[in-house]
C-alpha positions as CSV (number, residue, x, y, z in Angstrom):
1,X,-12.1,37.4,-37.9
2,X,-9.0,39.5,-38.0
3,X,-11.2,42.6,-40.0
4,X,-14.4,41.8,-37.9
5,X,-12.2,42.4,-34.1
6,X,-10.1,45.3,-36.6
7,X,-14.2,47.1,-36.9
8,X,-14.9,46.6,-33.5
9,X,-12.1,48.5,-32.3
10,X,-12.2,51.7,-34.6
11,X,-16.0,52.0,-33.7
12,X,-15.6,51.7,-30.1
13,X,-11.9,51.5,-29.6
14,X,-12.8,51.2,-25.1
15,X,-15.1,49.0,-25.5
16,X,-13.1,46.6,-27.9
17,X,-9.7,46.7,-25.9
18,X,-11.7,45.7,-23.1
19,X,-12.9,42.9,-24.8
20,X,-9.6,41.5,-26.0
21,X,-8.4,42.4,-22.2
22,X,-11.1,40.2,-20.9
23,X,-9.3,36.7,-21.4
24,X,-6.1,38.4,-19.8
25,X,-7.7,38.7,-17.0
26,X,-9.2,35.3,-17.0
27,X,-5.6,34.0,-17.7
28,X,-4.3,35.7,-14.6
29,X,-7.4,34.2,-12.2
30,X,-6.8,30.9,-13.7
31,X,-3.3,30.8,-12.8
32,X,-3.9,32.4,-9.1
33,X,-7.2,33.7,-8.0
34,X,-6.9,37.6,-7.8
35,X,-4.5,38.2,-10.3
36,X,-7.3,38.9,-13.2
37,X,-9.3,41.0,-10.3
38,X,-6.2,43.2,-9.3
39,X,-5.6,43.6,-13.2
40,X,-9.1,45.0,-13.1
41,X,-8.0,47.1,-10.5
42,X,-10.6,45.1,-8.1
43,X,-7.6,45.1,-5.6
44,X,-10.3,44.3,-2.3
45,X,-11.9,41.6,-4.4
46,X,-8.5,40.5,-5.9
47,X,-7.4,40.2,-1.4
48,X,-10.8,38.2,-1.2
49,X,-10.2,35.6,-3.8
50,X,-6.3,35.0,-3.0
51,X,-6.3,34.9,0.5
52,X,-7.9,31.4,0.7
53,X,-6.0,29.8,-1.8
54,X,-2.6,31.2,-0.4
55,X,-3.2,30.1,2.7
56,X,-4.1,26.3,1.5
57,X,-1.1,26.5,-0.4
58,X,1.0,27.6,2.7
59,X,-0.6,24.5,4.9
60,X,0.1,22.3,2.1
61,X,4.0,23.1,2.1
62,X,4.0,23.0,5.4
63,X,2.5,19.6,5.7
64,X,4.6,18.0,3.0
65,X,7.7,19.0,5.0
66,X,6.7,16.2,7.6
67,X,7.4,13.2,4.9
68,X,6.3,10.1,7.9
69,X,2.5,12.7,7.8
70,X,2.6,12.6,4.6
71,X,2.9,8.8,4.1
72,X,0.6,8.1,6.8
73,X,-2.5,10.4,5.7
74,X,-2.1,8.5,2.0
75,X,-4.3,5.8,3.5
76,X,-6.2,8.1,5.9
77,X,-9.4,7.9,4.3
78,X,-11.0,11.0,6.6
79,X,-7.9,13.2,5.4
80,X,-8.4,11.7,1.9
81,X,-12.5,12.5,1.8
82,X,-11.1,16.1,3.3
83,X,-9.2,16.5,0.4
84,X,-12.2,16.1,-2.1
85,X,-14.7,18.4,-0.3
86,X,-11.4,20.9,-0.3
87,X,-10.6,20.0,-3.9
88,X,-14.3,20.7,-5.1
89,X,-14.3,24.0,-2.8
90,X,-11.1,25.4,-5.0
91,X,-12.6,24.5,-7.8
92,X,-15.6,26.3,-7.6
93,X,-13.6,29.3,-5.8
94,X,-11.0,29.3,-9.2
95,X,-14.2,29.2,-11.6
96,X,-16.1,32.1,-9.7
97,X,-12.7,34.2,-9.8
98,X,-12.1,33.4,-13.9
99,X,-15.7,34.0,-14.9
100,X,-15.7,37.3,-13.1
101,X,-12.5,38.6,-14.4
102,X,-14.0,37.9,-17.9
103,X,-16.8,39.7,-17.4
104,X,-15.3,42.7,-15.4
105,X,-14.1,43.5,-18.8
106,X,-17.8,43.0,-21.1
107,X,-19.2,39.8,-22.4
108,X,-18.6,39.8,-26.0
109,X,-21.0,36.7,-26.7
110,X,-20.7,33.1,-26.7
111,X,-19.7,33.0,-30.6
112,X,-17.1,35.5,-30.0
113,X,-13.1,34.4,-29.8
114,X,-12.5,36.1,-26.5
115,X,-15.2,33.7,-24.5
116,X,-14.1,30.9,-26.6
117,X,-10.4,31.4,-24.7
118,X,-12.2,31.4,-21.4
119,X,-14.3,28.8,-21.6
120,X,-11.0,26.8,-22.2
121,X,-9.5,27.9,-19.4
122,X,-12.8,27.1,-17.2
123,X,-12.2,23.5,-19.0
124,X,-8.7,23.4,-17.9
125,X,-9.5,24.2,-14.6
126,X,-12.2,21.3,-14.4
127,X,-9.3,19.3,-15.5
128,X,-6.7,20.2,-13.4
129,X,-9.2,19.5,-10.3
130,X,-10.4,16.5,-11.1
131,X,-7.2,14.4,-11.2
132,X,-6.3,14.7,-7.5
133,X,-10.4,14.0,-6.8
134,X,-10.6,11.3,-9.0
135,X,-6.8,9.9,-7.4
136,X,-8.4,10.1,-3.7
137,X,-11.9,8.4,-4.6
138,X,-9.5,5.6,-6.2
139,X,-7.5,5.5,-3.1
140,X,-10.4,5.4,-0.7
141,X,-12.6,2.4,-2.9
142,X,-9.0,0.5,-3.0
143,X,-8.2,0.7,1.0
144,X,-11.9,0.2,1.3
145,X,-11.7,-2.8,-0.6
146,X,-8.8,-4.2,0.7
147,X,-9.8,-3.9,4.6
148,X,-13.1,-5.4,3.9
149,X,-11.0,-8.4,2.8
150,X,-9.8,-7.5,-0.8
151,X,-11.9,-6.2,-4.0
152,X,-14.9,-7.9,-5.5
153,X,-14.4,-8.5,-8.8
154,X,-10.4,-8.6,-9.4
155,X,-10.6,-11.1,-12.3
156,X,-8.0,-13.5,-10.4
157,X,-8.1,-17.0,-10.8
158,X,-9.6,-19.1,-7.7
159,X,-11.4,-15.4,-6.5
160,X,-8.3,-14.3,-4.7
161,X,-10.1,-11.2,-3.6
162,X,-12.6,-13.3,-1.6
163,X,-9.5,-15.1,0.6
164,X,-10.5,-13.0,3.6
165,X,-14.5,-13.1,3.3
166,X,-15.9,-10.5,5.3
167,X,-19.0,-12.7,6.5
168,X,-16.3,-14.4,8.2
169,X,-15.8,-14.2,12.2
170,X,-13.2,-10.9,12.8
171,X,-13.1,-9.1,9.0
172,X,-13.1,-6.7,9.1
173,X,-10.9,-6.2,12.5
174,X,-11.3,-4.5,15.0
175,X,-9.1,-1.9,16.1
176,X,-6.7,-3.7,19.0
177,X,-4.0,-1.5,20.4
178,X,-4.1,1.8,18.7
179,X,-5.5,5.3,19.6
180,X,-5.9,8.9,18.1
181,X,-2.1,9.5,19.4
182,X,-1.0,6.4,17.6
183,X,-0.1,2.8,18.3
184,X,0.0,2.5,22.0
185,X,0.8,-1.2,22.3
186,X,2.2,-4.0,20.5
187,X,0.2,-5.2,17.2
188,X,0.7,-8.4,15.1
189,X,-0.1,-8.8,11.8
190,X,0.2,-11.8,10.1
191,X,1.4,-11.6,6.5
192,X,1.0,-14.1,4.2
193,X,2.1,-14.8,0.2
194,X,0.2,-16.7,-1.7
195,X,1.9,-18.1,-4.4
196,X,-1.0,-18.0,-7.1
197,X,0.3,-18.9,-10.7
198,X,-1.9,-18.1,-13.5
199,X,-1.4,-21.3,-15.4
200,X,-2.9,-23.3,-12.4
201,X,-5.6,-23.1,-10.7
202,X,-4.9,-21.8,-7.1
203,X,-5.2,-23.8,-3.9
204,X,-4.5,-20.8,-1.7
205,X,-1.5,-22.7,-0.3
206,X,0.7,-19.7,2.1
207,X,3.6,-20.8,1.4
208,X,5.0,-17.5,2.9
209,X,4.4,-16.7,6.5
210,X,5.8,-13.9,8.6
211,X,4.4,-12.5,11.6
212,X,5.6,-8.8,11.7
213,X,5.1,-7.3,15.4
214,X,5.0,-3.4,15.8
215,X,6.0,-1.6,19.3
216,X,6.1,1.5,19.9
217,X,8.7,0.6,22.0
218,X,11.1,-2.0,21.1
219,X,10.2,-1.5,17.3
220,X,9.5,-3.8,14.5
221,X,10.3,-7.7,14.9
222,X,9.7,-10.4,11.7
223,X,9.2,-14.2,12.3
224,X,9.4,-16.6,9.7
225,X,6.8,-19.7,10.1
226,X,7.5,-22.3,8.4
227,X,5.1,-23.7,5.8
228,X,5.6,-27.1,6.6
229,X,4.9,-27.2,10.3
230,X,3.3,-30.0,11.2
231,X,1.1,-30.4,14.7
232,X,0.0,-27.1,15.3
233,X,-2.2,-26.1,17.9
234,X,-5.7,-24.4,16.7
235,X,-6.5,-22.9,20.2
236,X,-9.8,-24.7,20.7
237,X,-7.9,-27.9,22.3
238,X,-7.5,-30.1,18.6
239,X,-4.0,-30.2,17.1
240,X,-3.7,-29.6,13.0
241,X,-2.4,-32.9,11.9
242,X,-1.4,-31.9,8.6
243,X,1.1,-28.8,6.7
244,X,0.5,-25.8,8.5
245,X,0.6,-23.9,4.6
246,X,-2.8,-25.3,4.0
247,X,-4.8,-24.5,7.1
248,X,-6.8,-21.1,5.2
249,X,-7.4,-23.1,2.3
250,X,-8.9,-26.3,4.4
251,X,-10.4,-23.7,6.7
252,X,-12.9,-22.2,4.5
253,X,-13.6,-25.7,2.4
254,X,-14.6,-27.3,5.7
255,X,-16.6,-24.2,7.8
256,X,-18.5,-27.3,9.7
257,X,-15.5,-28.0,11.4
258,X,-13.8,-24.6,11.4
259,X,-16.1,-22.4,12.4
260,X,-14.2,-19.2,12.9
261,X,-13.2,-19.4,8.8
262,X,-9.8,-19.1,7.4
263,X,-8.4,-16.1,8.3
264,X,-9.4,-16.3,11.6
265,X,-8.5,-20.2,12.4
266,X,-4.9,-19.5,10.7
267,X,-4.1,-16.4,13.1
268,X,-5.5,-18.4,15.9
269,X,-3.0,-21.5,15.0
270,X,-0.2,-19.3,14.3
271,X,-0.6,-17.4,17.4
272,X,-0.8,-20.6,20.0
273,X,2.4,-21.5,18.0
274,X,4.6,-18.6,18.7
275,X,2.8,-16.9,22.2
276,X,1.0,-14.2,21.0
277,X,-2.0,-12.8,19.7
278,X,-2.3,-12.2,16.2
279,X,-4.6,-9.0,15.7
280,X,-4.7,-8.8,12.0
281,X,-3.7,-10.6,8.5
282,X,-3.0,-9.0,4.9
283,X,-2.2,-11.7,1.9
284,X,-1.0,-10.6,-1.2
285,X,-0.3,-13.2,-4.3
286,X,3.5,-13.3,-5.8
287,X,2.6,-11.6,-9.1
288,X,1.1,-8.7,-7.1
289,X,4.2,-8.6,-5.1
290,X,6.4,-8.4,-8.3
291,X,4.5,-6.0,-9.8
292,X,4.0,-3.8,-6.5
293,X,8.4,-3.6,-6.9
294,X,8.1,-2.7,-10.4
295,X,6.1,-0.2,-10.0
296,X,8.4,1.1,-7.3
297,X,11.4,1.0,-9.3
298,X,12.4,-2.3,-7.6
299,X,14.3,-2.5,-4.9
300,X,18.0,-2.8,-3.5
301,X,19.4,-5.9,-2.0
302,X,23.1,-7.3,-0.7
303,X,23.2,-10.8,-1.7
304,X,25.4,-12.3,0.9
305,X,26.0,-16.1,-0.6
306,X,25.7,-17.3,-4.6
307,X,22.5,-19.0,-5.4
308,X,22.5,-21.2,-8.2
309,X,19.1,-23.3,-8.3
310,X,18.3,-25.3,-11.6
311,X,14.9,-26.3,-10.9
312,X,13.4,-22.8,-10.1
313,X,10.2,-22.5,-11.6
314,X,9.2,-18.5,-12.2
315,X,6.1,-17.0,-11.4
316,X,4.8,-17.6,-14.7
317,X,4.8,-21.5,-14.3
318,X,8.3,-21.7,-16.4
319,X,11.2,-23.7,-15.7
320,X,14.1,-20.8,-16.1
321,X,16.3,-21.6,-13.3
322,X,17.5,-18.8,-11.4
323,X,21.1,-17.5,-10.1
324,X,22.7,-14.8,-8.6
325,X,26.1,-14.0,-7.2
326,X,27.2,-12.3,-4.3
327,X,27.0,-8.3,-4.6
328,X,24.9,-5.1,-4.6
329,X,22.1,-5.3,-6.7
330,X,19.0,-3.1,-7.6
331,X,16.5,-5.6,-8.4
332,X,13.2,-5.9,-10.5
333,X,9.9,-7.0,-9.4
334,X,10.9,-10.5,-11.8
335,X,13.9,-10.8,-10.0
336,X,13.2,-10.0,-6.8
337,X,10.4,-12.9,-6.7
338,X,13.3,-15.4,-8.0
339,X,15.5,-14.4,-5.4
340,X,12.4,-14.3,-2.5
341,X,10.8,-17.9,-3.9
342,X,14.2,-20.2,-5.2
343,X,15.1,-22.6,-2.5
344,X,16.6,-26.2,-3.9
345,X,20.4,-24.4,-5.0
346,X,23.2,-25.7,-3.9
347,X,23.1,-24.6,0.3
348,X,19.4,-23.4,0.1
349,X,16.1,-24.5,1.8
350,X,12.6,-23.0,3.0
351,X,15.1,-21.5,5.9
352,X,17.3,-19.3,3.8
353,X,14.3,-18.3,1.6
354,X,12.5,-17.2,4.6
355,X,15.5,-15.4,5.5
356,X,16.1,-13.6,2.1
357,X,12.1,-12.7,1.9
358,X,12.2,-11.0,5.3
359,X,15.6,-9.3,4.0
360,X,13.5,-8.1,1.0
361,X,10.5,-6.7,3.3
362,X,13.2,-4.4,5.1
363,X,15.2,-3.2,1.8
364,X,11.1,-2.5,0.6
365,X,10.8,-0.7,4.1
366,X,13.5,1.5,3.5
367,X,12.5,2.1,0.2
368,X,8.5,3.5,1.1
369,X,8.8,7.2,1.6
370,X,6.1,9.6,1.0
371,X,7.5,11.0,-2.3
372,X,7.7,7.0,-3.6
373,X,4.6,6.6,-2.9
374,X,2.8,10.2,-4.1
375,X,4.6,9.3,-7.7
376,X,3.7,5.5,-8.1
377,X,0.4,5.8,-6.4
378,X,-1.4,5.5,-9.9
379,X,0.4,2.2,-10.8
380,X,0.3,1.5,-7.2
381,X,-3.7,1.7,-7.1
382,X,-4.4,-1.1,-9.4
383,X,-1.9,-3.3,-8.0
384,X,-2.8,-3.1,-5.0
385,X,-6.5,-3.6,-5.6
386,X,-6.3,-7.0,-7.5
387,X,-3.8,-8.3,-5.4
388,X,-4.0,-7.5,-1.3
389,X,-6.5,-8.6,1.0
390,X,-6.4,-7.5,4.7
391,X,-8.6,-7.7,7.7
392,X,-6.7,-4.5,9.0
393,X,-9.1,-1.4,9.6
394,X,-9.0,1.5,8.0
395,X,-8.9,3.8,11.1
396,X,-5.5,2.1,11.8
397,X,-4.6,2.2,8.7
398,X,-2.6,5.6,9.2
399,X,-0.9,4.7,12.7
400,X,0.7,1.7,11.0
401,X,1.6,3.6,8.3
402,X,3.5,6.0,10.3
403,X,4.8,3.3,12.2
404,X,6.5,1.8,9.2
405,X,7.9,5.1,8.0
406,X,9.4,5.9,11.5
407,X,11.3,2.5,11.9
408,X,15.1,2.3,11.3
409,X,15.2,-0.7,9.0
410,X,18.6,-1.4,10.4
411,X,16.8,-2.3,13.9
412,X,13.9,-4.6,12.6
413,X,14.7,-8.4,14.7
414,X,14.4,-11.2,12.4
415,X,13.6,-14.8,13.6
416,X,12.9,-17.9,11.5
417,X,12.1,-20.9,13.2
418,X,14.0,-23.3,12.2
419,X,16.3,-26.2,13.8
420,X,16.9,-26.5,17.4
421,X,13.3,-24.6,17.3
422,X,11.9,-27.4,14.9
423,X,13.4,-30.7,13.6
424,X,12.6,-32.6,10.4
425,X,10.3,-35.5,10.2
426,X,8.7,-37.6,7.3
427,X,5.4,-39.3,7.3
428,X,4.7,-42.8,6.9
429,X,3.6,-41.6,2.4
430,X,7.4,-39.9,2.7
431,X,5.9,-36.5,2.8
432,X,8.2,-34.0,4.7
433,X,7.1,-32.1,7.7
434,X,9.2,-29.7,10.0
435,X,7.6,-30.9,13.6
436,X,8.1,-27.8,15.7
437,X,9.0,-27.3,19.5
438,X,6.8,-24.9,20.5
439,X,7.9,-24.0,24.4
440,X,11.3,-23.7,22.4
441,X,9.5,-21.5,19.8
442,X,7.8,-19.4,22.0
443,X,11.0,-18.6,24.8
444,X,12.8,-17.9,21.5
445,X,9.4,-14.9,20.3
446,X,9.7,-14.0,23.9
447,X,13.8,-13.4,24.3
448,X,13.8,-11.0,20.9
449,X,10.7,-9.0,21.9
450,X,12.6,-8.3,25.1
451,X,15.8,-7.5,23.4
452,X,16.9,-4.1,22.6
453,X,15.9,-3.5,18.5
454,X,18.8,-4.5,16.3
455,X,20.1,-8.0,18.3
456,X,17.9,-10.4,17.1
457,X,18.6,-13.8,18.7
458,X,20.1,-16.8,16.9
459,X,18.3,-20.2,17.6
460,X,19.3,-22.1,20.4
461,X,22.2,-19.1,21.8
């Protein structure tokens, strides 16, 4: 080859150096189209192909300096199909400007060593444009997914993706209190863990409940329901005689006598139980959950109190026990379930655990800022998509998101209802229910929604 370009260039020495030139060129297009022009001394043309790529550089540093717009147009699905069409539009623009600065120079012929280098550098480009395409299509089928009630298909045990099925009254929601300048008015959304194990079957028990309330005035509030609530109002005039932890589950068994489905019948229950109106509800499964922290790095938390439980049983359906002492502690997703599900140690109950799980939803809160979330987001995908299920709507999607990502963590109000609001009971078969007090319940909602953010009330003060 070396003798055949060696040829070339003592019988037509201009023609041959612009030849080997020719993949310079394309080099300096692929790396900023207008470079390889204005080496070709095509300095209009070389203005004409940069300008537009500068300037979308230019908006893009701009709008990454605004970390809250960043976070929230992650799960814009409008910005994110913008991003595509743009995407596609570069990519063509970038290929136009390489191919031409190739053949500014002469086309030496498809065998020769000089298109062979260009045509890796068109392959490149391909490349290099279709990872942030491919990363917003993802994004879009998962959110779409997920606000439609959770993915078909997830491959969990007990079709955990169907748990909010959107033939069911409500999913997907409709957009309450929010507008094109943002949330406007208090929202509620309940959130719900399911603690799905994949050595047993699940029963789509929500053993976790906390209703998380977003003002754009007062803030963020959490309150804790307990799962064993017994005697809770369904808001059609009949009282749910049985542990409030299986009303979903019961709810879409029996759609005869619950007619608005699971989601739906649980937000109404929950909602005549504290006073308000819950607008939306998102589960997500515990393994999710620990693998959502992992993926994050895990997460900090000041653990206030020694836990030492014996009987803990891990996500996993082992008996390893758990314990912790008091201290700072950077936790992983494995851990961070322990210390969010344990609950029979020494001083512990479903009232310290609902504590310690709102404590971790802050320390996550904290945690979520745009650049977290633009490095994990690959991880973050998949997890997401097998495990969360929401009635939320997309178009409010990116108002809550920059709801969450304005809050001061250190101002969130935490409630769990627990005695004076509730007292203990047991059934005639010995079963334990927590039989709540619910004008005590809801005074208590209505005293911290009124209080400044940051002085959450303490039962019965």
């Amino acid at each position: 080859m070396a003798q055949e370009i060696g040829d070339r260039l003592a019988t037509h020495p201009d023609r041959g150096e612009a030849v080997v030139q020719a993949p310079v060129a394309a080099f300096l297009s692929f790396l900023l189209p207008g470079l390889g022009q204005a080496y070709n001394r095509q300095f209009w043309l070389a203005v004409l192909l940069g300008l537009p790529l500068a300037m979308t550089i230019v908006l893009g540093v701009l709008a990454a300096q605004n970390g809250a717009g960043v976070a929230s147009r992650i799960v814009d699905v409008r910005f994110l199909e913008a991003v595509i069409v743009l995407d596609l539009a570069l990519l063509g623009w970038r290929l136009v400007a390489i191919i031409q600065a190739h053949l500014r120079r002469g086309w030496s012929g498809k065998a020769h060593w000089t298109s062979w280098m260009t045509g890796l550098l068109v392959l490149a480009t391909i490349g290099t444009h279709f990872v942030p395409a491919w990363y917003a299509t993802a994004t879009i089928e998962t959110l779409t997914a997920i606000s439609r009630g959770g993915p078909a298909g997830s491959g969990l045990v007990g079709d955990f993706h169907d748990i909010l099925d959107p033939t069911e009254g409500g999913a997907p929601g409709s957009i309450s209190g929010a507008g094109s300048e943002g949330i406007t008015k208090r929202l509620t959304v309940l959130l719900v863990g399911i603690d799905y194990i994949p050595a047993r079957p699940s029963t789509f028990l929500t053993d976790t409940m906390i209703v998380a309330t977003i003002d754009p005035l007062t803030g963020i509030d959490l309150i804790s329901i307990p799962r064993d609530t017994f005697g809770t109002p369904l808001g059609d005039g009949r009282i749910y005689n049985s542990k409030l932890n299986g009303l979903l589950a019961r709810a879409r068994r029996e759609p005869g006598n619950y007619p608005l489905g699971g989601p739906e019948t649980l937000k109404a229950a929950v909602g005549e139980l504290i006073g308000l109106k819950i607008d939306y509800l998102a589960a997500i499964q515990v393994l999710g959950f620990k693998d959502a922290i992992d993926a994050l790095g895990g997460v900090d938390i000041t653990v206030s109190r020694a836990i030492h439980d014996n009987t803990y049983i891990d996500e996993y359906d082992r008996h390893t026990g758990f314990s912790i002492e008091p201290g700072e502690y950077h936790l992983d997703g494995h851990t961070a379930v322990a210390y969010a599900r344990s609950r029979k140690g020494v001083g512990d109950s479903d009232f310290t655990r609902a504590a310690r799980q709102q404590q971790l939803l802050v320390a996550l809160l904290h945690q979520l800022t745009a650049s977290s979330l633009l490095l994990n987001l690959p991880n973050l995908l998949g997890i997401i998509g097998d495990s969360v299920a929401s009635d939320v709507p997309l178009e409010l999607l990116p108002n809550l998101a920059r709801a969450l990502q304005d809050a001061d963590p250190s101002a969130i109000d935490r409630l769990v209802i627990q005695y004076p609001l509730a007292h203990s009971d047991t059934l005639t078969d010995g079963t334990y229910i927590l039989v709540p007090d619910i004008p005590a319940i809801q005074a208590a909602v209505h005293e911290m929604l009124t209080f400044q953010p940051g002085a959450t009330p303490q039962p019965g003060d």
